[in-house]
C-alpha positions, 0 to 999 in steps of 0.5 A, spaced: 528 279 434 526 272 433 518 272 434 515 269 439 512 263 437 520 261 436 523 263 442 517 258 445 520 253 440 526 254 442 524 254 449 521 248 449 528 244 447 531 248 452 526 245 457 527 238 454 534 239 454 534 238 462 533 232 462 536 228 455 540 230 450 537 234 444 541 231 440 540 224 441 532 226 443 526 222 438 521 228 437 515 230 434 510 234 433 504 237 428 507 240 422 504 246 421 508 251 416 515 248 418 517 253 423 518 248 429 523 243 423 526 249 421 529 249 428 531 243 429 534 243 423 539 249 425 540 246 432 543 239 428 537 234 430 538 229 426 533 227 421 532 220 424 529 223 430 524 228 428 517 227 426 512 231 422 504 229 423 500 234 418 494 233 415 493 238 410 496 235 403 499 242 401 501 243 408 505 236 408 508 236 401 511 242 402 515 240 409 515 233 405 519 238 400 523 243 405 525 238 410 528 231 411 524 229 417 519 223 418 513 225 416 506 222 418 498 225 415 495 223 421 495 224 430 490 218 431 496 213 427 501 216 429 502 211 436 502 204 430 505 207 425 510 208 431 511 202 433 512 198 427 520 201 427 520 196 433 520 196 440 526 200 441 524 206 437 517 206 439 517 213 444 516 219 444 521 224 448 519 231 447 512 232 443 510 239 441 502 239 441 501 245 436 493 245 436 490 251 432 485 251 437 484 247 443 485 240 446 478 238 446 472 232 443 477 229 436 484 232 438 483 228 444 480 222 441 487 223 436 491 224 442 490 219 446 494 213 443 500 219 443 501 219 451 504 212 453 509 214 448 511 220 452 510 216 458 515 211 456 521 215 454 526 218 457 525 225 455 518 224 457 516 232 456 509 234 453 509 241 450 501 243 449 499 250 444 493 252 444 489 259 441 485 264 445 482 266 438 478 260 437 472 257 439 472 254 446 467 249 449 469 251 456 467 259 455 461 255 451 460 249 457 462 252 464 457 249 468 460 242 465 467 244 466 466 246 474 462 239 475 467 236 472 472 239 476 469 238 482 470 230 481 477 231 479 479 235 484 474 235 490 469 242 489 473 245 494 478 244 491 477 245 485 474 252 486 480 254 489 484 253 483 480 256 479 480 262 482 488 262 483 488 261 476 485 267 475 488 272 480 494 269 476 490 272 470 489 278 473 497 280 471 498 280 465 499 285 461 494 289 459 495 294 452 492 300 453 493 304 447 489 299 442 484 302 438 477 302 441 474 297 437 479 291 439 476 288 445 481 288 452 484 282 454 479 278 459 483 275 465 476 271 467 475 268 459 483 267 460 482 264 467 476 259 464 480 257 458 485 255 462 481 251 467 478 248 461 485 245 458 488 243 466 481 239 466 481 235 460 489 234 460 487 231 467 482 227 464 485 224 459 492 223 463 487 219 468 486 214 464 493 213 462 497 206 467 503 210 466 505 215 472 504 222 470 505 227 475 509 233 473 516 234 475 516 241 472 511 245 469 512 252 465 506 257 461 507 262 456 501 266 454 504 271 448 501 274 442 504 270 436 505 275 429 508 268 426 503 269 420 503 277 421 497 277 424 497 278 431 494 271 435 493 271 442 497 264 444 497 260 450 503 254 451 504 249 456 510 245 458 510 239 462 515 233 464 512 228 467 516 224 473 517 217 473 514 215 481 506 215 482 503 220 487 498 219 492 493 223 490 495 225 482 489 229 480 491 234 485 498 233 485 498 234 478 493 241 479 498 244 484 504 243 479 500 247 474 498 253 479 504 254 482 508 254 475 512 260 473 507 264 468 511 268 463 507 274 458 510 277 452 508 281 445 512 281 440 518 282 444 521 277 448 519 274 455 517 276 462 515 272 468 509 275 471 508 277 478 505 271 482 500 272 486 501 272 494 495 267 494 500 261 491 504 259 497 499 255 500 498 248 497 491 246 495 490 239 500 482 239 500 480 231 499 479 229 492 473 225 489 475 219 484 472 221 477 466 217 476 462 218 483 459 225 487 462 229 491 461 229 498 460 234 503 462 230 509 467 233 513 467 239 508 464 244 514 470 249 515 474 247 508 468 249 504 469 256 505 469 258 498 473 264 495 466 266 491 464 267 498 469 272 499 469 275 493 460 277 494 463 279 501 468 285 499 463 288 494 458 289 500 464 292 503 465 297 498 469 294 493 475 293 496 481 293 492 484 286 489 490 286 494 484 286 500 481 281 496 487 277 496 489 277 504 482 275 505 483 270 500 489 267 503 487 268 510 481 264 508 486 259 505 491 259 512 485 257 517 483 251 512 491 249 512 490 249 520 484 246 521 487 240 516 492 239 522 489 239 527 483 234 525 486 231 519 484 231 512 477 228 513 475 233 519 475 228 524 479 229 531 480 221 533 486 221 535 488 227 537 491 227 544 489 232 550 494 238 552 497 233 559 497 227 555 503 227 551 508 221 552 514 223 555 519 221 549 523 214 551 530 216 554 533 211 550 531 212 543 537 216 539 535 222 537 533 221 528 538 226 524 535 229 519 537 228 512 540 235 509 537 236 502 541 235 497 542 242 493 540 242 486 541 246 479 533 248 480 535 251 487 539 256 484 536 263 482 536 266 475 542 270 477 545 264 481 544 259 475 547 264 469 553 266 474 555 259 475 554 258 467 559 263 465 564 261 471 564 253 469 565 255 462 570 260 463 574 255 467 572 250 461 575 254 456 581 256 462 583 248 460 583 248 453 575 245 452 575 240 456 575 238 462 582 236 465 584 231 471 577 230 474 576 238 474 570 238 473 567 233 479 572 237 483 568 243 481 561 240 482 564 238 489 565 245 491 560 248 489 554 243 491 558 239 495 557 232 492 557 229 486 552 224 481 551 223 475 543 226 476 547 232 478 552 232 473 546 231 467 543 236 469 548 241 469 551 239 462 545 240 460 544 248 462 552 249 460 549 246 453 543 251 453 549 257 453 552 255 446 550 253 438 543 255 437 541 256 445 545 262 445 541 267 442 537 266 448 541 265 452 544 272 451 537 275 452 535 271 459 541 276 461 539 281 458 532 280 463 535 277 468 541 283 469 537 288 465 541 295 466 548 291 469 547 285 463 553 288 459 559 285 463 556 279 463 554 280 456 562 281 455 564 275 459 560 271 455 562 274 447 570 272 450 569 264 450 
């Protein structure tokens, strides 16, 4: 089985390819010891379309001598070196920020002048990989990080996410065999670790005139033995939409939390349980960076989990399923005051019991538009069932095509056509074949897991 850090590689173009071709996507990403190349290499990325970023000499002139991909020696530059190939090459759709620590104080700074180039293309899909064994100002600096925080998103706000991500911390896997002297995994350092890069990400986005908002996000927190030695490794997938939200620093946070999180050590790729108190979005008002949180209207929306969590320890210690009903109760009584008095807290404009309108008999009644199903509204199970059905009646026809089938197909099982549909599912049906397959064959084995085998032989006749 291929390691861990490659299976998120490959993840990665897997995540890309739902949205533009690999083969004609423009990537980059930190060169390191060649891995990532190696694989676009195999899957036949061309060479014109990938770049090397290294700043170790003896690192770069190995990539230099293995591989035929554009090389560059430094992150800060990249974005002019970039733009003298000339305007139409300028971009970046899919780019790998491989870190061997964490996005902080110089690889921001460097960074920065990559992200419009991410932005502007039309992969626009950000791939960030950082080290839990590394130092990380956010453990260091955790006071800064939360006044930061409530700036960005609110201190309510902010506090709720912090705490989400930590329940969601709190399932991953734990070994329970390693020697005593190894310390144990740590969900609270973990959930700090991650509550510090969403909020240096959103800070440095904040300051981007591109839209940035997360039309997809996917995390992976995994244990890299690339170099034999096992590494605890954390990896984010982004890809931005092209439309600006109202409020992007809690649109962009509630992207994040409620994003898949998928865990593995040394095999392959599970998602981990999600915790029940997800289900209800973070809404609190958010303060612009740059001024301080205020208190008006906060009376009932500030009823912190940490207050929660002080109340089960007097109680006795209840156990974390007690502690997460009362976390999302808590969470249920905000969302119900917010509609009932507006985000604000005021209650202007609310109309007494007797003093609604009659509606008027002449308005016609509004239809409401049905939503149109999509590749991402299918289950796991659905979207592999539709995969090998679509290229068993694709191989029905000889490889190609015919006559308008594949429309007709569409049209029968999602009741409508268009060329965003179609994309979308030409890239999933991509995602089965060449390189893809391998993981392919794995996601139905996962998936499946003791009924994969007749899928597992349906897939090895096409």
């Amino acid at each position: 089985m291929e390691s861990t850090k490659a299976q998120v590689i490959r993840s990665f173009l897997m995540f890309l390819a739902q949205y533009v071709p690999v083969g004609q996507a423009r990537l980059a990403t930190l060169g390191g010891r060649g891995l990532e190349e190696k694989i676009w290499s195999e899957l036949g990325i061309p060479f014109g379309h990938g770049w090397l970023i290294e700043r170790s000499r003896k690192l770069g002139g190995k990539l230099i001598a293995n591989h035929r991909y554009q090389t560059h020696n430094q992150l800060g530059t990249f974005s002019r070196i970039l733009a003298g190939h000339g305007a139409d090459r300028a971009f970046i759709d899919g780019f790998h920020l491989d870190l061997c620590g964490t996005l902080c104080d110089d690889s921001i700074a460097n960074f920065a002048p990559v992200v419009p180039l991410i932005l502007s293309s039309s992969g626009r899909c950000l791939a960030i990989t950082v080290a839990d064994a590394r130092r990380n100002l956010a453990l260091e600096q955790w006071p800064d990080f939360q006044e930061r925080a409530a700036k960005l998103f609110g201190r309510g706000a902010s506090e709720d996410i912090y705490y989400r991500i930590e329940a969601y911390q709190k399932r991953v896997p734990i070994r329970k065999d390693q020697p005593a002297f190894i310390k144990p995994f740590d969900p609270t350092k973990g959930a700090q670790r991650e509550f510090g890069l969403l909020v240096e990400l959103t800070e440095l986005l904040h300051r981007q005139k591109l839209p940035w908002i997360p039309v997809a996000v996917e995390r992976y927190v995994y244990v890299s033995r690339y170099q034999r030695r096992p590494f605890r490794m954390r990896s984010y997938f982004f890809r931005f939409g092209e439309q600006a939200a109202k409020s992007s620093e809690l649109a962009f946070a509630n992207a994040w939390i409620t994003s898949k999180l998928s865990f593995a050590n040394g095999d392959a790729f599970r998602e981990v349980k999600a915790p029940s108190i997800l289900g209800i979005p973070i809404t609190a008002p958010v303060t612009p960076i740059g001024q301080q949180p205020t208190t008006k209207g906060e009376t009932v929306m500030t009823d912190r989990p940490s207050r929660l969590k002080e109340l089960v320890g007097v109680l006795g210690g209840a156990e974390e399923a007690e502690y997460n009903q009362l976390l999302t109760d808590s969470l249920q009584l905000r969302k119900f005051h917010e509609l009932l008095t507006g985000s604000k807290g005021s209650t202007e404009g609310i109309a007494e019991p007797n003093s609604a309108s009659p509606p008027t008999p002449d308005a016609p009644p509004q239809r409401r538009r049905r939503a149109k199903k999509t590749w991402e509204d299918l289950t796991d199970a659905e979207q592999i069932q539709w995969q090998l059905k679509a290229l068993e009646l694709k191989a029905e026809m000889g490889g190609h095509w015919k006559n308008g089938a594949w429309e007709k197909l569409l049209k029968q099982d999602f009741g409508y056509y268009n060329s965003e549909l179609g994309g979308s599912l030409r890239a999933a049906l991509a995602r089965t074949n060449g390189g893809f397959r391998k993981m392919f064959e794995t996601r139905i084995k996962t998936v499946f897991g003791d009924q994969a085998k007749q899928y597992i032989d349906r897939l090895a006749k096409l």
